[in-house]
Each structure stands twice: as C-alpha cells, then as structure tokens.
mmCIF file of the N, C-alpha and C atoms, coordinates in Angstrom:
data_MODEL
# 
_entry.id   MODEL 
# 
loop_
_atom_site.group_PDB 
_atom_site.id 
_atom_site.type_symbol 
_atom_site.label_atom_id 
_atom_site.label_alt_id 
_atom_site.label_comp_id 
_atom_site.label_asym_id 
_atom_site.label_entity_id 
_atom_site.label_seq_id 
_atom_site.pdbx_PDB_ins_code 
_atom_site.Cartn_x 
_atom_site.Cartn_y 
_atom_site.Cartn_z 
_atom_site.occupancy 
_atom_site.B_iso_or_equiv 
_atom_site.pdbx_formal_charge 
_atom_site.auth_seq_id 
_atom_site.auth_comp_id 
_atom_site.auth_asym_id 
_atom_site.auth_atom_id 
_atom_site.pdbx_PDB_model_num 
ATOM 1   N N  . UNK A 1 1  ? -12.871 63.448  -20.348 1.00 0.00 ? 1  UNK A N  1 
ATOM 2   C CA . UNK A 1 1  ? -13.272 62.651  -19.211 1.00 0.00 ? 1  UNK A CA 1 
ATOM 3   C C  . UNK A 1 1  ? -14.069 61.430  -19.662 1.00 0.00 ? 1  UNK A C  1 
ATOM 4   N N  . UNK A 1 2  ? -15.045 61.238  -20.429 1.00 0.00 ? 2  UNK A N  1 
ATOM 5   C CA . UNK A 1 2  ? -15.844 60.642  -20.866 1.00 0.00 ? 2  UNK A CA 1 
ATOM 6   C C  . UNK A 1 2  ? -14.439 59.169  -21.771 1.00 0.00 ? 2  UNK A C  1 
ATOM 7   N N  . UNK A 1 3  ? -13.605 59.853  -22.232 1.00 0.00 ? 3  UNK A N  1 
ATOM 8   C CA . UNK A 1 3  ? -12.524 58.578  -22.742 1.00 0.00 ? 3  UNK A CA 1 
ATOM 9   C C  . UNK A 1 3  ? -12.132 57.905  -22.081 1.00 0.00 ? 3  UNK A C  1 
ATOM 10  N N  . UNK A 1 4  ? -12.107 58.861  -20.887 1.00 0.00 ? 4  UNK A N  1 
ATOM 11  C CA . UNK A 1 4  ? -11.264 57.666  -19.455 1.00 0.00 ? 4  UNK A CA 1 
ATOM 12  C C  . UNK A 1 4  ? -11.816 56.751  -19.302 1.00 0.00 ? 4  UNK A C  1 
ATOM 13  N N  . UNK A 1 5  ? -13.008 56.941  -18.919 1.00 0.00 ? 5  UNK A N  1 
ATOM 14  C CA . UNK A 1 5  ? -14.300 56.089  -18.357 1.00 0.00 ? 5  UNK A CA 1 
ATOM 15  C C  . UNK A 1 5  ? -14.718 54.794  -19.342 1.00 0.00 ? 5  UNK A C  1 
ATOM 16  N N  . UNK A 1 6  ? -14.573 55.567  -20.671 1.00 0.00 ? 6  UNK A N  1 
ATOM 17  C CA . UNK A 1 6  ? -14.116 54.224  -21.352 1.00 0.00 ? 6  UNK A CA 1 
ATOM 18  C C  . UNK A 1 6  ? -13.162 53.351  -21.157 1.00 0.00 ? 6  UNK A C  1 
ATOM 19  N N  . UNK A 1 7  ? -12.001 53.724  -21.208 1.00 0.00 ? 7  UNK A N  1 
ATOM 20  C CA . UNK A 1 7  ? -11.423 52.740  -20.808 1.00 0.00 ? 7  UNK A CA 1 
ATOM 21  C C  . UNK A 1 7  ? -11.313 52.112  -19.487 1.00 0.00 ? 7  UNK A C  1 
ATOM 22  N N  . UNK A 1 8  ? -11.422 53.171  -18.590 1.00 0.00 ? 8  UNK A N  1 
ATOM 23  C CA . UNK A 1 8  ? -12.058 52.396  -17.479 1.00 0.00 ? 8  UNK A CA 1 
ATOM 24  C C  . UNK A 1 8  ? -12.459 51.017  -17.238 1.00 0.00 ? 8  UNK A C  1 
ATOM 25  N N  . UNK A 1 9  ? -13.787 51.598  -18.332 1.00 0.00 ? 9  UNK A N  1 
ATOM 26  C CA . UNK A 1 9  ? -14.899 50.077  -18.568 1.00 0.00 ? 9  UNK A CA 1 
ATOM 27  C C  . UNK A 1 9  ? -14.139 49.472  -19.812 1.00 0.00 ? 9  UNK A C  1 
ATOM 28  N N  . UNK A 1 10 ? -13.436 49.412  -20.693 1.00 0.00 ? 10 UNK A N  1 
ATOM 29  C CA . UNK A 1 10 ? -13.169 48.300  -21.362 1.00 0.00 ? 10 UNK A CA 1 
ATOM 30  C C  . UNK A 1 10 ? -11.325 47.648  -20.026 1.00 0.00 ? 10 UNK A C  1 
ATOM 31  N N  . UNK A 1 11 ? -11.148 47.945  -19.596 1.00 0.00 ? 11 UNK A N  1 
ATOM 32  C CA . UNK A 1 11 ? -10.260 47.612  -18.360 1.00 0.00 ? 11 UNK A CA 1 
ATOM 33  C C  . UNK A 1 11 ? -11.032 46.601  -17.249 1.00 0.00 ? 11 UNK A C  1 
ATOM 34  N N  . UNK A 1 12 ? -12.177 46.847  -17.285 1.00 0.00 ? 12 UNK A N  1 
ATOM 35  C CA . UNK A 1 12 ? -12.784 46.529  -16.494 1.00 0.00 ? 12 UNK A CA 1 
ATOM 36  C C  . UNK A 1 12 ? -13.375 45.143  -16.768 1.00 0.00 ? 12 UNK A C  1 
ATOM 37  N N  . UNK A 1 13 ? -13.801 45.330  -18.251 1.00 0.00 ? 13 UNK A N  1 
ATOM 38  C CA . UNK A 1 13 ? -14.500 44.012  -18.993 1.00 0.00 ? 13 UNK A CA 1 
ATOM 39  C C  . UNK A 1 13 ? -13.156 43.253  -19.320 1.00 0.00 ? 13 UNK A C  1 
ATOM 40  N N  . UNK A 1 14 ? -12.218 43.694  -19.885 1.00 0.00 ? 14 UNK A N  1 
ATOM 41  C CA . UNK A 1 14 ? -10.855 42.625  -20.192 1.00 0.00 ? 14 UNK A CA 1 
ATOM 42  C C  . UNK A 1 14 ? -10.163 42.218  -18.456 1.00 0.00 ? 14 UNK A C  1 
ATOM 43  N N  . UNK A 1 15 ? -10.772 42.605  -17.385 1.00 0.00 ? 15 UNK A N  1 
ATOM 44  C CA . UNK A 1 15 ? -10.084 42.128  -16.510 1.00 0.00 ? 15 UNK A CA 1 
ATOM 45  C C  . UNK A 1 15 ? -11.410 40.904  -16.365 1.00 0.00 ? 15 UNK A C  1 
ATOM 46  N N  . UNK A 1 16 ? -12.398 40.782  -15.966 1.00 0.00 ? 16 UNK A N  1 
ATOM 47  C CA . UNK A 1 16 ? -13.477 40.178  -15.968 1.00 0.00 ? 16 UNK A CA 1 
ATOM 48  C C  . UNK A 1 16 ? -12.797 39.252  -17.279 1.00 0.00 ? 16 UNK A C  1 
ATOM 49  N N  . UNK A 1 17 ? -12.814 39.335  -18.347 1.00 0.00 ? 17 UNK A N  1 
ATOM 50  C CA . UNK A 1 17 ? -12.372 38.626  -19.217 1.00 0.00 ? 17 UNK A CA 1 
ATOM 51  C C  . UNK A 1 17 ? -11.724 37.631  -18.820 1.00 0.00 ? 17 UNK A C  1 
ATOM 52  N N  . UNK A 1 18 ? -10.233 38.076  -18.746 1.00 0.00 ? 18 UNK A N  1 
ATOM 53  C CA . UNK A 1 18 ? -9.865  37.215  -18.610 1.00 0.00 ? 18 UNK A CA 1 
ATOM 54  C C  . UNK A 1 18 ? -9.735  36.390  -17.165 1.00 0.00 ? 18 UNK A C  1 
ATOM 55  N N  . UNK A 1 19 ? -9.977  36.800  -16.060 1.00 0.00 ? 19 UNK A N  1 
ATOM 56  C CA . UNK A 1 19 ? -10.279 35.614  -14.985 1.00 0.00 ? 19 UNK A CA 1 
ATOM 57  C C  . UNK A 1 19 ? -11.356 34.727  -15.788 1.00 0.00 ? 19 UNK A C  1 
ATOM 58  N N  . UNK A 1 20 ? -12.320 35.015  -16.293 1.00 0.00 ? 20 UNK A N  1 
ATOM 59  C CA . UNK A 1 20 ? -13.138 33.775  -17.062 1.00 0.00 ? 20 UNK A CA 1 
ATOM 60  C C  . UNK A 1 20 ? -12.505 32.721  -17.754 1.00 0.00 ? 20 UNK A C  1 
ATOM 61  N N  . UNK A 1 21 ? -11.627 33.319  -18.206 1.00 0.00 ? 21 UNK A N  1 
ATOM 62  C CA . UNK A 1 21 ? -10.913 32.490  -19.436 1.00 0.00 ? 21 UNK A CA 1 
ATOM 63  C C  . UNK A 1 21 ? -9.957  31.748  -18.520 1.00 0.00 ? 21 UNK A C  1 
ATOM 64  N N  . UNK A 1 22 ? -9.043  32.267  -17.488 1.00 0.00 ? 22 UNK A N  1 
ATOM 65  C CA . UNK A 1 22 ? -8.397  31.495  -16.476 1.00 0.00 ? 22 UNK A CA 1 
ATOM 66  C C  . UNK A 1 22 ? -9.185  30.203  -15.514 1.00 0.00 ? 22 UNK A C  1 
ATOM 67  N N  . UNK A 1 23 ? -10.677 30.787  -15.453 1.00 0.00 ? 23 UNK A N  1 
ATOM 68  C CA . UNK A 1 23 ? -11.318 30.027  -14.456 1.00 0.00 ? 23 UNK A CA 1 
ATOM 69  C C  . UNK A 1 23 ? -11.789 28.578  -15.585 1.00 0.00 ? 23 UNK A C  1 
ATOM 70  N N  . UNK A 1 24 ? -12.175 28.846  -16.646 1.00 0.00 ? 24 UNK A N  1 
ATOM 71  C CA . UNK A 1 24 ? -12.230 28.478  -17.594 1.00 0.00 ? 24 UNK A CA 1 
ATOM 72  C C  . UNK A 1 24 ? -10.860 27.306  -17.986 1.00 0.00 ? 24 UNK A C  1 
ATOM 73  N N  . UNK A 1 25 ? -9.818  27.748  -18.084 1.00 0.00 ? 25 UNK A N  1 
ATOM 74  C CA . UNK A 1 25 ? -8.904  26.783  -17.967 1.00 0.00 ? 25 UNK A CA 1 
ATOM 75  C C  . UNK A 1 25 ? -8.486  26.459  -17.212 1.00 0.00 ? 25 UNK A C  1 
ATOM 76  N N  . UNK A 1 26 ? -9.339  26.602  -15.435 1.00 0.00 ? 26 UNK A N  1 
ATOM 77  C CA . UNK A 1 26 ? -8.443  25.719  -14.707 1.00 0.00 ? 26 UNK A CA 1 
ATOM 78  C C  . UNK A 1 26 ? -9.404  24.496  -14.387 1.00 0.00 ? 26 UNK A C  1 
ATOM 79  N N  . UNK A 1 27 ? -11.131 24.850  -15.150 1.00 0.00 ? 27 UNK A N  1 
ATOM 80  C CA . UNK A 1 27 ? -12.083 23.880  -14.690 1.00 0.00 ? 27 UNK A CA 1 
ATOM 81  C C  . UNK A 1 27 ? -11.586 22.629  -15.668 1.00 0.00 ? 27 UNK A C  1 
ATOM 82  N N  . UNK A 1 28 ? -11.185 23.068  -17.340 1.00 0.00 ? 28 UNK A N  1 
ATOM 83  C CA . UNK A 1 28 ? -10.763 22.461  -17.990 1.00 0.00 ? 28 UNK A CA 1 
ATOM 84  C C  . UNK A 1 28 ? -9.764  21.481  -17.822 1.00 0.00 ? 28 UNK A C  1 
ATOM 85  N N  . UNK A 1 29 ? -8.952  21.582  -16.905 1.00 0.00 ? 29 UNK A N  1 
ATOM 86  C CA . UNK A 1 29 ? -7.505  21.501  -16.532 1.00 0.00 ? 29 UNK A CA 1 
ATOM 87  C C  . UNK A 1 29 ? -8.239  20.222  -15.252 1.00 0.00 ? 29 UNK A C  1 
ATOM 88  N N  . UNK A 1 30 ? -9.009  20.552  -14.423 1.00 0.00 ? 30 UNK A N  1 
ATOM 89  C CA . UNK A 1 30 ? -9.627  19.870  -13.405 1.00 0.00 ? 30 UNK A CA 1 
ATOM 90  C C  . UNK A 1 30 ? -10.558 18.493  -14.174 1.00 0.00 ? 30 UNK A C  1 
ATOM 91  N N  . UNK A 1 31 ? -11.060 19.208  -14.705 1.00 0.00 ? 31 UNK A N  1 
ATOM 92  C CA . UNK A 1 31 ? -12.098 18.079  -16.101 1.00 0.00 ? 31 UNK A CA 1 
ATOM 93  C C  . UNK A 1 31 ? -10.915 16.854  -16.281 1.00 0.00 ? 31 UNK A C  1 
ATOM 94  N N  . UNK A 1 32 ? -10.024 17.303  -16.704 1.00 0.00 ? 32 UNK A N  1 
ATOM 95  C CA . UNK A 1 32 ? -9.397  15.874  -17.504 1.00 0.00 ? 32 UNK A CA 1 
ATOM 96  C C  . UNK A 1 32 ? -8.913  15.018  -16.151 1.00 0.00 ? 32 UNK A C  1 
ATOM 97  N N  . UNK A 1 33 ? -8.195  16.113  -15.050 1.00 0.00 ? 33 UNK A N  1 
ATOM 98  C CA . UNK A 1 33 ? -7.595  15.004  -13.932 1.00 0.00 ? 33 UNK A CA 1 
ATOM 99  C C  . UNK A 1 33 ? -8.704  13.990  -13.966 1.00 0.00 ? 33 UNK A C  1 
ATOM 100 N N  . UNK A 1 34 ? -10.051 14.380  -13.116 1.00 0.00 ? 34 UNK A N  1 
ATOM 101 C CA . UNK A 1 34 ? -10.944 13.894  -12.855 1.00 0.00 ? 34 UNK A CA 1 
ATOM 102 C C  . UNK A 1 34 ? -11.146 12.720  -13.953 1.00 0.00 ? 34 UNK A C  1 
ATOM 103 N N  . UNK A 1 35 ? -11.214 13.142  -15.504 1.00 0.00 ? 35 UNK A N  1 
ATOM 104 C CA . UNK A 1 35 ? -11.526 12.084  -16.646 1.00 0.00 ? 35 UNK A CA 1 
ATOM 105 C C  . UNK A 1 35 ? -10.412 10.896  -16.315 1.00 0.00 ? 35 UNK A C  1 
ATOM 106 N N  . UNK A 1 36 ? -9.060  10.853  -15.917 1.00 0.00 ? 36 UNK A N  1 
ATOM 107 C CA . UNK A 1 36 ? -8.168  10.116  -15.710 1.00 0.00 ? 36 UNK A CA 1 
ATOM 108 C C  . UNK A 1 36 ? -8.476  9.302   -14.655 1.00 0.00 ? 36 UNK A C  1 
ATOM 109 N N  . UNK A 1 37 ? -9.004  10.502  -13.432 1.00 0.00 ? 37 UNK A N  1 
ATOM 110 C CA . UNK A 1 37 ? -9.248  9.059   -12.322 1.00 0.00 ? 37 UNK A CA 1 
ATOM 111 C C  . UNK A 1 37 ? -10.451 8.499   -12.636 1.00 0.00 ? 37 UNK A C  1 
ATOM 112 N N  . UNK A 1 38 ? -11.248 8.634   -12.785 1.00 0.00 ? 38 UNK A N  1 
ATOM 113 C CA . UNK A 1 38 ? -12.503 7.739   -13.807 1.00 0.00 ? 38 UNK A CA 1 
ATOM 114 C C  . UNK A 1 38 ? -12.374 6.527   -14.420 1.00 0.00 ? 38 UNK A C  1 
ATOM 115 N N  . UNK A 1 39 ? -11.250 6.811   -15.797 1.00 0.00 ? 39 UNK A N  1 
ATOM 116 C CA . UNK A 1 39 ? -11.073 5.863   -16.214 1.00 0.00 ? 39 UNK A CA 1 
ATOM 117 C C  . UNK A 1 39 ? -9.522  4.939   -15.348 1.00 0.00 ? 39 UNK A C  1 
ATOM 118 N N  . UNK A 1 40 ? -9.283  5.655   -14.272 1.00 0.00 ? 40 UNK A N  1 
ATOM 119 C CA . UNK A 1 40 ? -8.327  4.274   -13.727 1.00 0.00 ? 40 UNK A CA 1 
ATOM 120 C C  . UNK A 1 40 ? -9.365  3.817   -12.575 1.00 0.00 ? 40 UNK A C  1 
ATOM 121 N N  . UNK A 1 41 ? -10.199 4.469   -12.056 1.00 0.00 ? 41 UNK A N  1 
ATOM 122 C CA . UNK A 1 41 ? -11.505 3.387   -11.042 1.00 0.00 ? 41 UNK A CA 1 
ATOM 123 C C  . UNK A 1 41 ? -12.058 2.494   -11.765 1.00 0.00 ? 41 UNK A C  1 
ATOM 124 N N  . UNK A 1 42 ? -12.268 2.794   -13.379 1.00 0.00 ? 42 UNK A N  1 
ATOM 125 C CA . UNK A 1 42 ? -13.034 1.720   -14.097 1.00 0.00 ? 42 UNK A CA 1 
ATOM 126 C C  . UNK A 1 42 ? -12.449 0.741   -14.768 1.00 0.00 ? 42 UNK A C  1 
ATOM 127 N N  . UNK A 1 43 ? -11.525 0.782   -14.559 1.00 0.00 ? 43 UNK A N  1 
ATOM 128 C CA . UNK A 1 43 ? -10.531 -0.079  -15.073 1.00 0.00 ? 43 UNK A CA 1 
ATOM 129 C C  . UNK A 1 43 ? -10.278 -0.887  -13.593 1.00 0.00 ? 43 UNK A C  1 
ATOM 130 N N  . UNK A 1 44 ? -10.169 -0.605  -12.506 1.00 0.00 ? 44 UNK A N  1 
ATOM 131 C CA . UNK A 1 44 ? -9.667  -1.269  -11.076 1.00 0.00 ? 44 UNK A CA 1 
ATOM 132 C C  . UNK A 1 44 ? -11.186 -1.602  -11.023 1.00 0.00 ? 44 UNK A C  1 
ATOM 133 N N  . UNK A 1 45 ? -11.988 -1.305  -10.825 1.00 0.00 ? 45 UNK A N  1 
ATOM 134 C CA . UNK A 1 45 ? -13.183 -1.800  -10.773 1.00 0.00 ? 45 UNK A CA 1 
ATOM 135 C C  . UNK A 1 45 ? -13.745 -3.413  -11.653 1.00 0.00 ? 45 UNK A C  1 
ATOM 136 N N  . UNK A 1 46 ? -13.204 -3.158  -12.941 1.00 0.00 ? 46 UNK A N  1 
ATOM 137 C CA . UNK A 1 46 ? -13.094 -4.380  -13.933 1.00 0.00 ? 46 UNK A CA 1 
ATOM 138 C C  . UNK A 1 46 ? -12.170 -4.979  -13.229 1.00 0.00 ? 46 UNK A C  1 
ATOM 139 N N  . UNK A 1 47 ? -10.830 -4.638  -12.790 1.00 0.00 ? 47 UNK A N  1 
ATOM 140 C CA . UNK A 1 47 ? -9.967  -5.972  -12.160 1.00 0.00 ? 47 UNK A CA 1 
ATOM 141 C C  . UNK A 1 47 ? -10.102 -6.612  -11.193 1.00 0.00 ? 47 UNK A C  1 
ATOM 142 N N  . UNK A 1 48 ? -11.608 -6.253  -10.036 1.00 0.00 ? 48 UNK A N  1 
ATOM 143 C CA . UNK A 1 48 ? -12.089 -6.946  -8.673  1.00 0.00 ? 48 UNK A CA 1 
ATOM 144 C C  . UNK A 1 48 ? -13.145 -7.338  -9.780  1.00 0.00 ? 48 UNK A C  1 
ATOM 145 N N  . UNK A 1 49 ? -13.857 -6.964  -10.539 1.00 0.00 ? 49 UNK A N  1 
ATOM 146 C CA . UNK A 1 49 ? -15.261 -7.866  -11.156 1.00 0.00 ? 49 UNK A CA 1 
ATOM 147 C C  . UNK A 1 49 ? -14.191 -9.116  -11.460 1.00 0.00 ? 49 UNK A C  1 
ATOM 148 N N  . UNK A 1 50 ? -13.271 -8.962  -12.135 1.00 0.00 ? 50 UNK A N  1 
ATOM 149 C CA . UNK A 1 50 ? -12.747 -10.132 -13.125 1.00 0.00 ? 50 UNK A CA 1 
ATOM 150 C C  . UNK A 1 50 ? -12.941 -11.042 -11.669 1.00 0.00 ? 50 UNK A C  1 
ATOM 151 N N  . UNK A 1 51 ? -11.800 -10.542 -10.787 1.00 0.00 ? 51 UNK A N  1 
ATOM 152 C CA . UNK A 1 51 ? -11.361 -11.067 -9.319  1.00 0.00 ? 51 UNK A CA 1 
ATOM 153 C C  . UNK A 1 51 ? -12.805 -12.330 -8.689  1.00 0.00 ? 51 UNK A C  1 
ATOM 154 N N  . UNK A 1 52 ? -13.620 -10.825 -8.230  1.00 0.00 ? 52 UNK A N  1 
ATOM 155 C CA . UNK A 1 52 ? -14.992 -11.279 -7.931  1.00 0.00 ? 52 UNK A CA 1 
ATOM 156 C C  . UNK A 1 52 ? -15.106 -12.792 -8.611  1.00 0.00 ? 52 UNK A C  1 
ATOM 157 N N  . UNK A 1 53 ? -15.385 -12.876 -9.810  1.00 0.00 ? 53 UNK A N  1 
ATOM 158 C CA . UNK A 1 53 ? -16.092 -13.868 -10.822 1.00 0.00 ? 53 UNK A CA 1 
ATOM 159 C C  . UNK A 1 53 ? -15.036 -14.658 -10.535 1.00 0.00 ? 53 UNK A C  1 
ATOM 160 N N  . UNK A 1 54 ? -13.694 -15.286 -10.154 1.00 0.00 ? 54 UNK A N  1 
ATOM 161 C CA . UNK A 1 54 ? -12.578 -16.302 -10.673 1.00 0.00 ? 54 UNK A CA 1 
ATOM 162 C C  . UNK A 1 54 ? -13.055 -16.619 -8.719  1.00 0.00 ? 54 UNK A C  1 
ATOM 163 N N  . UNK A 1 55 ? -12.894 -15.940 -8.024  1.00 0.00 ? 55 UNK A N  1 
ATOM 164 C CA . UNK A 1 55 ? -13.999 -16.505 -5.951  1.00 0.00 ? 55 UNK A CA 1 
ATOM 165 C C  . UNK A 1 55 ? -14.743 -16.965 -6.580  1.00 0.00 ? 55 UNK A C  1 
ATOM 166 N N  . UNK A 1 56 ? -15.443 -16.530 -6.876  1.00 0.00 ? 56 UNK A N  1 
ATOM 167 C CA . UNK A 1 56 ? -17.129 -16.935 -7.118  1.00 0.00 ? 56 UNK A CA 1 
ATOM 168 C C  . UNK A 1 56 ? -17.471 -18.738 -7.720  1.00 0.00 ? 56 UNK A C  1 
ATOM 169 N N  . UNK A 1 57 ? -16.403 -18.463 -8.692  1.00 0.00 ? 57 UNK A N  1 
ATOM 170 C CA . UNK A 1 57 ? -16.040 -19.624 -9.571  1.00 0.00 ? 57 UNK A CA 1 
ATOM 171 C C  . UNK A 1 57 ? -15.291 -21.075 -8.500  1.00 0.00 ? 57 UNK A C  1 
ATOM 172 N N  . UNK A 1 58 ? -14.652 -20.415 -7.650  1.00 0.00 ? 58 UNK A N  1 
ATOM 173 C CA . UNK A 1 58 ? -14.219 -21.760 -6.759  1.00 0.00 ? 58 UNK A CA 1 
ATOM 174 C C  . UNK A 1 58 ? -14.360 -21.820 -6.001  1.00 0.00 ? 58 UNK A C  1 
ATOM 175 N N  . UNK A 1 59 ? -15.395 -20.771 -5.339  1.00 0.00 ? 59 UNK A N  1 
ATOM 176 C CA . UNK A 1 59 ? -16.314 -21.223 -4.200  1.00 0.00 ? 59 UNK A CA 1 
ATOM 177 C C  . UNK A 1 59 ? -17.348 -22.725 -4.897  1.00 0.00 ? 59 UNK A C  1 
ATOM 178 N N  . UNK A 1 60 ? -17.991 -22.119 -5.893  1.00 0.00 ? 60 UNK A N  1 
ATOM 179 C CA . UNK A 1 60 ? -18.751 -22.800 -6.369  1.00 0.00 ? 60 UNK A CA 1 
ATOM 180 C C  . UNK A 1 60 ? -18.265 -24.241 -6.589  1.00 0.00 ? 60 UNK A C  1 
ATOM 181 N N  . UNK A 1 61 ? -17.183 -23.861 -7.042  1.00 0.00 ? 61 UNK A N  1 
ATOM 182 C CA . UNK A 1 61 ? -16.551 -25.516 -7.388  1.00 0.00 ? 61 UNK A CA 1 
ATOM 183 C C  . UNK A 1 61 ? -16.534 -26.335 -5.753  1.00 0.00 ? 61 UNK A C  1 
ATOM 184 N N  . UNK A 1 62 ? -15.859 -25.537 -4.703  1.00 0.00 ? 62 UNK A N  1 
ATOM 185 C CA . UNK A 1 62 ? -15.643 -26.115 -3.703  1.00 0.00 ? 62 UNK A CA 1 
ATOM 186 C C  . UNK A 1 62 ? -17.720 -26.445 -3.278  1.00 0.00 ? 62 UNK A C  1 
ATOM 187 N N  . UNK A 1 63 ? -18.552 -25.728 -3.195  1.00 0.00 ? 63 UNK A N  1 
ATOM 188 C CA . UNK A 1 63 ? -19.395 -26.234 -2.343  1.00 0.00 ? 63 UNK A CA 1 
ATOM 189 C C  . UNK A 1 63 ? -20.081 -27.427 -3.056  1.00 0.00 ? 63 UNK A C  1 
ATOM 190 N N  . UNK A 1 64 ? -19.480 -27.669 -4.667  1.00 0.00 ? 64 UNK A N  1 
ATOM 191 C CA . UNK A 1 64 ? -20.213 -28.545 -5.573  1.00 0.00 ? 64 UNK A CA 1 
ATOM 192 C C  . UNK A 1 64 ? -19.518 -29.764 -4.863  1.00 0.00 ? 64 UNK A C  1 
ATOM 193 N N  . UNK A 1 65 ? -17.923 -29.683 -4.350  1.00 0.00 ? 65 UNK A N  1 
ATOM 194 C CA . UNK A 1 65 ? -17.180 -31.086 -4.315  1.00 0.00 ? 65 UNK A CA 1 
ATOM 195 C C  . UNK A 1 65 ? -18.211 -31.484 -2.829  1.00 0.00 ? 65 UNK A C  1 
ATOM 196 N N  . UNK A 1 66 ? -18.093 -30.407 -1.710  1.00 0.00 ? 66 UNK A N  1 
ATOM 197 C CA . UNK A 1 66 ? -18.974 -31.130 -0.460  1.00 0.00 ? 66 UNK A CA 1 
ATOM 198 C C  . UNK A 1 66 ? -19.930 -31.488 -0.407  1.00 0.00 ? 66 UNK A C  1 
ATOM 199 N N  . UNK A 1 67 ? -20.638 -31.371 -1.451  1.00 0.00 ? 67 UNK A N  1 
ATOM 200 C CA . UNK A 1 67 ? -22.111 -31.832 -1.998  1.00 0.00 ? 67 UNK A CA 1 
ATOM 201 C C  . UNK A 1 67 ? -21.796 -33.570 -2.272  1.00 0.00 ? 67 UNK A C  1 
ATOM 202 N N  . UNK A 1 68 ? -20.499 -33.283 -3.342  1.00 0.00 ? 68 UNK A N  1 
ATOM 203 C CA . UNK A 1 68 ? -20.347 -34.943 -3.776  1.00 0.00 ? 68 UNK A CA 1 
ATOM 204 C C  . UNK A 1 68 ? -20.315 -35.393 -2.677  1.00 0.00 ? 68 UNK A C  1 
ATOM 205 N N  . UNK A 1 69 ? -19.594 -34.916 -1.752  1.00 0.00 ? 69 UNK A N  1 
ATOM 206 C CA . UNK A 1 69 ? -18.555 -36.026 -0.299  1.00 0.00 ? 69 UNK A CA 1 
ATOM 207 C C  . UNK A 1 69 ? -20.372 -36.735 0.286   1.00 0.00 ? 69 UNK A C  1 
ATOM 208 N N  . UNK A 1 70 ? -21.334 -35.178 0.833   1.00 0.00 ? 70 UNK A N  1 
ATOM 209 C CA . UNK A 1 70 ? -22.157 -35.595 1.604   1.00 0.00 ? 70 UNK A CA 1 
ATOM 210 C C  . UNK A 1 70 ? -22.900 -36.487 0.724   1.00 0.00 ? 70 UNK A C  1 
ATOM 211 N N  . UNK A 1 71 ? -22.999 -36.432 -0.477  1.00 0.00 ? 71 UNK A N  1 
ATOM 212 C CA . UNK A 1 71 ? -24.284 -38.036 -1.213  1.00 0.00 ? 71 UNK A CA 1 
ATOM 213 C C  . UNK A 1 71 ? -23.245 -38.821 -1.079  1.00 0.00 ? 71 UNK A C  1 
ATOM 214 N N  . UNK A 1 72 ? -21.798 -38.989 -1.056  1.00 0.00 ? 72 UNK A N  1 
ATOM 215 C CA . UNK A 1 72 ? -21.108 -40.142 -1.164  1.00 0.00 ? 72 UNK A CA 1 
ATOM 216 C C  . UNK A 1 72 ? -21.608 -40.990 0.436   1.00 0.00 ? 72 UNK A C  1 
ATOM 217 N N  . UNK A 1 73 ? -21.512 -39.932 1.230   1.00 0.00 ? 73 UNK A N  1 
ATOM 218 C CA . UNK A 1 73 ? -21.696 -40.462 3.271   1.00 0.00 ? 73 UNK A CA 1 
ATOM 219 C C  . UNK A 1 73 ? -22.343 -40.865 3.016   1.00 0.00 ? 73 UNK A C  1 
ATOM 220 N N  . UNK A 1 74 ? -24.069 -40.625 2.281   1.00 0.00 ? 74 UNK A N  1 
ATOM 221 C CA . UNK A 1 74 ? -25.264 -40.891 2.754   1.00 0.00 ? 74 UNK A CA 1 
ATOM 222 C C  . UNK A 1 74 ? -25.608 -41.941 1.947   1.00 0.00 ? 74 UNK A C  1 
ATOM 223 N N  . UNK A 1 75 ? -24.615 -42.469 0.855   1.00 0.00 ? 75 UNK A N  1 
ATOM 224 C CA . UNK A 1 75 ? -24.636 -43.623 -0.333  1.00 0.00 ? 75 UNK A CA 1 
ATOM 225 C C  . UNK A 1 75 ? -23.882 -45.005 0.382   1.00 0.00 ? 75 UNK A C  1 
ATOM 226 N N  . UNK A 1 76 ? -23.137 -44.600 1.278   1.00 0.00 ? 76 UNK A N  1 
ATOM 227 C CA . UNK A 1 76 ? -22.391 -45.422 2.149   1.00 0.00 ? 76 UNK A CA 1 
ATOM 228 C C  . UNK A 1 76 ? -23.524 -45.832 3.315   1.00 0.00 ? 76 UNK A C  1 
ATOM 229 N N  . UNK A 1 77 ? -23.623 -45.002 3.813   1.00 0.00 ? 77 UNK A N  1 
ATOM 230 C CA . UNK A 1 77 ? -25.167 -45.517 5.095   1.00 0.00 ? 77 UNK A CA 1 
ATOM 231 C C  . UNK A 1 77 ? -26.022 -46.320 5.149   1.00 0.00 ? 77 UNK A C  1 
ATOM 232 N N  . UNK A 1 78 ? -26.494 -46.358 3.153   1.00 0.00 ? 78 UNK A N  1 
ATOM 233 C CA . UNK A 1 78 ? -27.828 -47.012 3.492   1.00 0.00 ? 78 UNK A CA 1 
ATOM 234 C C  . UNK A 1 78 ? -26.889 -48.097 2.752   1.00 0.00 ? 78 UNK A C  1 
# 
C-alpha cells in the first residue's frame, strides 16, 4: 500500500510538473508575440516622430514666409 501512494504522489508531482512547464511555454510563447508588437509600435512610433518633425518643419517655414509678407505690408506703409 505504502508503493501506491508513492506513486500516487510522484503522479501527482509529474502532473503539477508538467502544467508548469506548459504554462511556462505558453507565457514564453506570449513573451515574444508581445516582444514583436513592441518592436512594430516602436518602429510606427519613429515613423509619426520622423512625420511629426517634416509638419513641424513647414509649418515653421510657412509662419516664417507670413512674417516676411507682414514686415513687407508694414515696409510699404510707412
């Protein structure tokens, strides 16, 4: 009786086992998706910064030209 019970309990620990080892490779398995979408947000993220900065850049240009126009009006006035 006492053998059963052993195995019992080593049945018991290799079932425990291995769901660990399953749970284990499915967090693993979850880890990398996740690592993938990471690095494609940070990568799309760099392609609106680039974006961002090339607006930014001709806004600037544009509010520099209405700047010229208004000293040109006010060079004409006096």
């Amino acid at each position: 009786m006492g053998e059963k019970m052993n195995f019992d309990v080593l049945d018991k620990l290799e079932s425990k086992v291995q769901t660990a080892v399953d749970t284990i490779t499915l967090l693993q398995m979850e880890l990398e998706e996740l690592k993938e979408e990471n690095n494609q947000l940070l990568a799309n993220n760099s392609e609106l910064k680039s974006q961002q900065d090339v607006w930014q850049d001709r806004l600037r240009s544009l509010l520099g030209r209405m700047d010229e126009v208004q000293e040109l009006e006010e060079l004409e006035e006096v």
